[in-house]
C-alpha positions in Angstrom: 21.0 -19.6 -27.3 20.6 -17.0 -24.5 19.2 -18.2 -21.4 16.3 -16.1 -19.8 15.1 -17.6 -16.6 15.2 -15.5 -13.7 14.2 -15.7 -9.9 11.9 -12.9 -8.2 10.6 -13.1 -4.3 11.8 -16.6 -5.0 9.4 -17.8 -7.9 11.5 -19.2 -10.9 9.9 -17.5 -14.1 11.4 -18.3 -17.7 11.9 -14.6 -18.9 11.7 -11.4 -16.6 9.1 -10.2 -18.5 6.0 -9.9 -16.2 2.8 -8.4 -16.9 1.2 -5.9 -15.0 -2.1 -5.6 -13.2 -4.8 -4.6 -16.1 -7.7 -6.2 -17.2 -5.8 -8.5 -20.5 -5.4 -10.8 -17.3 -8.7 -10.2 -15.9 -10.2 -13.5 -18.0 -8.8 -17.1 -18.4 -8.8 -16.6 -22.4 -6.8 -13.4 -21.7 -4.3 -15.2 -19.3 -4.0 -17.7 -21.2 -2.9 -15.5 -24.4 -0.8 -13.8 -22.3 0.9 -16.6 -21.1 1.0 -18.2 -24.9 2.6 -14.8 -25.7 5.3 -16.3 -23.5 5.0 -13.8 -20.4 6.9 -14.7 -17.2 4.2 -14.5 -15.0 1.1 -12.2 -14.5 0.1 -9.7 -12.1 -4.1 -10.2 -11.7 -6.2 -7.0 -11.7 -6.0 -5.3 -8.5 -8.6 -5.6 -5.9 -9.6 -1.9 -4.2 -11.0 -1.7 -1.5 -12.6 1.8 -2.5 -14.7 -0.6 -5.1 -15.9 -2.8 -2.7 -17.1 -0.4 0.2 -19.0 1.5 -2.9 -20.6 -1.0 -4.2 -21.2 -2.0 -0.7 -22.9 1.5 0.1 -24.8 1.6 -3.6 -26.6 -2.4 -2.5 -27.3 -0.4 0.7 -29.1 2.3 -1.1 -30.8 0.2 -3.5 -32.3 -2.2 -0.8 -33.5 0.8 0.9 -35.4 2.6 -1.8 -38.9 0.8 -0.5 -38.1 0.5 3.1 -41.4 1.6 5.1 -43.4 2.5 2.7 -46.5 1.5 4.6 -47.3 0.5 8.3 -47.5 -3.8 7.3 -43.9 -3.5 6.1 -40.1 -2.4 7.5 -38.5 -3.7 4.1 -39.2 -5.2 1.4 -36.3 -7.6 0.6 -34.4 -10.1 3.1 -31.3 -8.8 5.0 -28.7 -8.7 2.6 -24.8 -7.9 2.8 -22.1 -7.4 -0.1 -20.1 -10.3 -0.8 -16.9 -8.3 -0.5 -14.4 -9.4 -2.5 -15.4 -12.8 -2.9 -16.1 -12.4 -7.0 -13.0 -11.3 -7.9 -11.1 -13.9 -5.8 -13.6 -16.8 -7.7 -12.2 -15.4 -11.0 -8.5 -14.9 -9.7 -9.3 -18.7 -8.5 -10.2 -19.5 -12.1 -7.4 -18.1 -13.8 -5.1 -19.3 -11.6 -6.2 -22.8 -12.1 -5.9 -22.4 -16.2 -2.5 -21.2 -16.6 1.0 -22.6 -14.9 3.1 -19.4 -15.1 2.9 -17.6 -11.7 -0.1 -15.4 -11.0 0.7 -12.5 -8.1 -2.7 -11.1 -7.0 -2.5 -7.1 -6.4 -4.1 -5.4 -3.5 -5.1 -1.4 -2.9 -6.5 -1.0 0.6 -7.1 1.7 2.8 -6.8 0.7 6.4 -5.0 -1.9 8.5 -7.6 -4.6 9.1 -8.9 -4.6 5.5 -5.1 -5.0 4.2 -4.6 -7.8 6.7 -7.9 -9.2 6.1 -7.6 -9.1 1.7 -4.4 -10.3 1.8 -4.8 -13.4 4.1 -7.8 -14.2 1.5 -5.7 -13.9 -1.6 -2.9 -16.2 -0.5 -5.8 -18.6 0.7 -6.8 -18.5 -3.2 -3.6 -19.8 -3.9 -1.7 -17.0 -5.6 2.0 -17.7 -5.9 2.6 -14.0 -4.6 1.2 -10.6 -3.2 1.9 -7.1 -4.9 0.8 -4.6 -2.8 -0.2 -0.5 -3.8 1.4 1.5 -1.4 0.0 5.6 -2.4 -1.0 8.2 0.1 -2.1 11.4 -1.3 -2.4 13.5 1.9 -4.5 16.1 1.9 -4.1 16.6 5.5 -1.4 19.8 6.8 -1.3 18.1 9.8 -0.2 14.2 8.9 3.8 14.3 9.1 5.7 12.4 6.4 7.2 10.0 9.5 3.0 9.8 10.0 2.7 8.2 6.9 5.6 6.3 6.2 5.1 4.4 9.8 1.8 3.0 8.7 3.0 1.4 6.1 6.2 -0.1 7.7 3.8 -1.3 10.5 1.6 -2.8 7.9 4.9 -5.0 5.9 5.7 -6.0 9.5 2.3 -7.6 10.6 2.0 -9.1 6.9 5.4 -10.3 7.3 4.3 -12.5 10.3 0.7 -13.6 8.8 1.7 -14.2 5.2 3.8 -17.6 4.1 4.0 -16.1 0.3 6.1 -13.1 -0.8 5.2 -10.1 -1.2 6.2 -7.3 -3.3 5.5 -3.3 -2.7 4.7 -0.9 -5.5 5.3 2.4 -4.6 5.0 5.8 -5.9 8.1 8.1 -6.0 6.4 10.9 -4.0 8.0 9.8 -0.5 10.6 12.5 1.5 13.5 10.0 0.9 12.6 7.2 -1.5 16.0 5.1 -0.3 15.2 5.6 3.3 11.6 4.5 3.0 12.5 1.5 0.6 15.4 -0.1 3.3 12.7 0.5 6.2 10.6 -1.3 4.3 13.2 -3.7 3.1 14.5 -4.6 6.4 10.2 -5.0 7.7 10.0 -8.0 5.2 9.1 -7.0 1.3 10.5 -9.0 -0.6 10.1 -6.9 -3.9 9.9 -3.2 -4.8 8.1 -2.9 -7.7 9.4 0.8 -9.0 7.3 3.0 -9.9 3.6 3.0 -9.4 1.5 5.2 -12.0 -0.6 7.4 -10.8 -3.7 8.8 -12.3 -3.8 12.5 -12.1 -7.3 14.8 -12.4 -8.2 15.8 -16.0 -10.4 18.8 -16.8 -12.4 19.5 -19.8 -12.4 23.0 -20.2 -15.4 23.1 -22.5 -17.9 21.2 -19.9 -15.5 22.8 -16.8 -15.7 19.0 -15.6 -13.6 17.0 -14.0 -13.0 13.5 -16.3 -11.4 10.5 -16.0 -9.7 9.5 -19.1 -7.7 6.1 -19.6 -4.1 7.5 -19.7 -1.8 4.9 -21.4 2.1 5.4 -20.4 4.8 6.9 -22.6 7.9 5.3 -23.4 10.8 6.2 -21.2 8.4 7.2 -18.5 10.7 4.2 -16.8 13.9 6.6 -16.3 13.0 7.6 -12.7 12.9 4.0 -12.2 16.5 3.7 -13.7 17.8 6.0 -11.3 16.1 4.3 -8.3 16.9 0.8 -8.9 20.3 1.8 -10.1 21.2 3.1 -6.6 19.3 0.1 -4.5 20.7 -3.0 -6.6 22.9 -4.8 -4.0 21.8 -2.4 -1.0 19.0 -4.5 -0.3 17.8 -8.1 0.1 14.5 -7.5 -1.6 14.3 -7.9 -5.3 13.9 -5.3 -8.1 11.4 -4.6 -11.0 11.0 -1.8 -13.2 7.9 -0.3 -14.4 5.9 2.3 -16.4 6.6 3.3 -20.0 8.7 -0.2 -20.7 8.1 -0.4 -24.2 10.8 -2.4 -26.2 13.5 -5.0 -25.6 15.9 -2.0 -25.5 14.1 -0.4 -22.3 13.9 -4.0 -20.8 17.9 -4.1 -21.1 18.6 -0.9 -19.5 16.1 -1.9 -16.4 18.1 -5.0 -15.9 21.3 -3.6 -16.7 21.0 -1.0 -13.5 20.1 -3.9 -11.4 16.1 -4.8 -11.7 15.2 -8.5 -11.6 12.4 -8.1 -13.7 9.9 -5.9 -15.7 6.5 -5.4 -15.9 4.6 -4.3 -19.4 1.0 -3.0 -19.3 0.9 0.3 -21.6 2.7 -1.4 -24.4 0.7 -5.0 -24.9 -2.7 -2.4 -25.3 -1.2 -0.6 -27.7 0.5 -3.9 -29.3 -1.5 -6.9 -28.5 -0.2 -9.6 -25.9 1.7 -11.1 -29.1 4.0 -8.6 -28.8 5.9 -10.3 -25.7 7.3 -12.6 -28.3 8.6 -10.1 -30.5 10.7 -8.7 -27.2 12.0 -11.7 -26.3 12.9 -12.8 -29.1 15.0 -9.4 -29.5 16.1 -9.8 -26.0 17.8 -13.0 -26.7 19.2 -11.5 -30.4 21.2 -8.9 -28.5 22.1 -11.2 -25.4 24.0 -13.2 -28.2 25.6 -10.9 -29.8 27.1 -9.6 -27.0 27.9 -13.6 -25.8 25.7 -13.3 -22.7 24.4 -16.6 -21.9 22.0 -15.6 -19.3 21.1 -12.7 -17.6 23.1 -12.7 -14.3 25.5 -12.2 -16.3 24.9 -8.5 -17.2 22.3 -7.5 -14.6 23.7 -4.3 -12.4 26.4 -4.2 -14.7 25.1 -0.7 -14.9 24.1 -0.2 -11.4 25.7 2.3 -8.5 27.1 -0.6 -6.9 29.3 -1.9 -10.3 30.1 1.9 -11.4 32.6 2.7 -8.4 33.8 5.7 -9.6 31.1 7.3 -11.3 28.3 9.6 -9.8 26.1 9.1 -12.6 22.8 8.3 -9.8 24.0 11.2 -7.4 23.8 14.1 -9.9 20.6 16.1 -12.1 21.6 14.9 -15.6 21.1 18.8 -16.7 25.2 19.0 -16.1 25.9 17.0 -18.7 23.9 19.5 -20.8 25.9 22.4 -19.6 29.2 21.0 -20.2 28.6 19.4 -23.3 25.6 20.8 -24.7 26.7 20.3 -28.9 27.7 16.9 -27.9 24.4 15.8 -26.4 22.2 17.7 -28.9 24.0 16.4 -31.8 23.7 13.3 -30.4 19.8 13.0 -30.0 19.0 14.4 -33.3 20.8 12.2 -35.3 18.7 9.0 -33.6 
């Protein structure tokens, strides 16, 4: 029988399927169904820092509604402050506690000290790793892309020297030179890339001319940018690889690890399928893992990648050439799946 441990930022899970940060995690029941389901590890609901400073502001408000109303009194309630983001780390404490697969807390900040300061209180929690959100929408003419991308190298590099777990970086494609930006952060100390973040994008309902927020599931093969990515990074850098975002069967799992990624995460799919559905993909993983006589993954990971495919240019090129020169082919092809 096919072997499916893997290692990622040097935590040994038994299959590289890893669930992503969403709320099926966000309980111990959930967690623990997930990890019955026989995920890898978990990824606990992120913590944002945009959450906590408006519910900070909001207690500010409320506690201010009867401040002064007469000459006796300044306020009516005690000085109070917002706990921060002390609740969520109690019930990332208490999940963590109830299952034994790894549990890698996920943090969105907005500035340095509050990335420092979040991050130094989730490894104190006891998480077995760090995935960090790395997305700047700039809305600024002025902020250069160098601007940008230095903040966040800065950032890896101080984490590096505070943090004694590993971390991982998701990032968003939308960076000048994805490779470049990946090996600077590489060689600043990530020890994952997490590949690729997905972004909510505004929504407008054009019979109340309102901007809505709707709750936007993936599609499946939204991964192929990923593909491409990991494909051309697998064996370029030390940090290690995982593919995200539309990973919906064992057949997309396969093609992740075949161009190189460590691991996957699922989200997207186990909504629409229920946590039990990590079973059915493993046990499909391992069906096709001995049929072609792979006994364990290594075996077949990056056999795919830029690195294994010396001649080919498959990474380098717009995948619209193939179209032009064999356009019958390829058509055929897809309609007969």
């Amino acid at each position: 029988m096919a072997n499916l441990n893997v290692e990622f930022m040097g935590l040994k899970l038994r299959n590289p399927i890893i669930v992503g940060a969403c709320t099926l995690s966000a309980t111990v029941e959930g967690a623990r169904e997930l990890e019955r389901a026989g995920a890898g590890a978990i990824v606990y609901k992120s913590l944002f820092e945009e959450q906590i400073q408006m519910e900070r502001a909001q207690l500010d408000d409320e506690l201010d509604l009867y401040t002064e109303r007469n000459a006796e009194m300044t306020s009516l309630f005690p000085t109070l402050e917002h706990a921060g983001p002390t609740a969520h780390i109690l019930k990332l404490i208490d999940v963590k506690k109830n299952v034994s697969i790894p549990v890698i807390a996920s943090l969105n900040c907005i500035y340095d000290v509050t990335w420092f300061d979040y991050a130094k209180q989730l490894e104190d929690a006891g998480v077995d790793a760090l995935e960090l959100n790395f997305y700047s929408m700039p809305t600024s003419m002025e902020k250069t892309a160098t601007e940008i991308e230095e903040e966040k190298v800065k950032i890896v590099k101080t984490l590096k020297k505070r943090l004694k777990i590993p971390f991982s970086i998701k990032l968003s494609p939308y960076y000048t030179n994805t490779m470049n930006f990946v090996n600077r952060l590489d060689e600043a100390g990530a020890s994952a890339f997490v590949l690729f973040n997905r972004l909510f994008q505004p929504e407008i309902d054009i019979q109340t001319e309102k901007h809505v927020t709707n709750f936007n599931l993936s599609n499946q093969g939204d991964f192929k940018l990923g593909i491409r990515y990991v494909g051309l990074l697998h064996k370029k850098i030390s940090a290690n690889l995982c593919g995200t975002n539309g990973i919906y069967t064992f057949e997309d799992v396969v093609q992740m690890l075949l161009c190189g990624a460590d691991v996957v995460q699922m989200v997207s799919a186990l909504y629409k399928n229920t946590p039990d559905y990590i079973a059915q993909v493993l046990s499909e993983l391992e069906n096709w893992m001995d049929e072609k006589g792979y006994k364990s993954i290594e075996e077949f990971r990056g056999k795919l990648s830029d690195s294994e495919l010396k001649t080919s240019d498959i990474y380098y090129r717009a995948q619209y050439l193939d179209y032009i020169l064999h356009p019958e082919e390829i058509i055929n092809k897809n309609l007969m799946r």
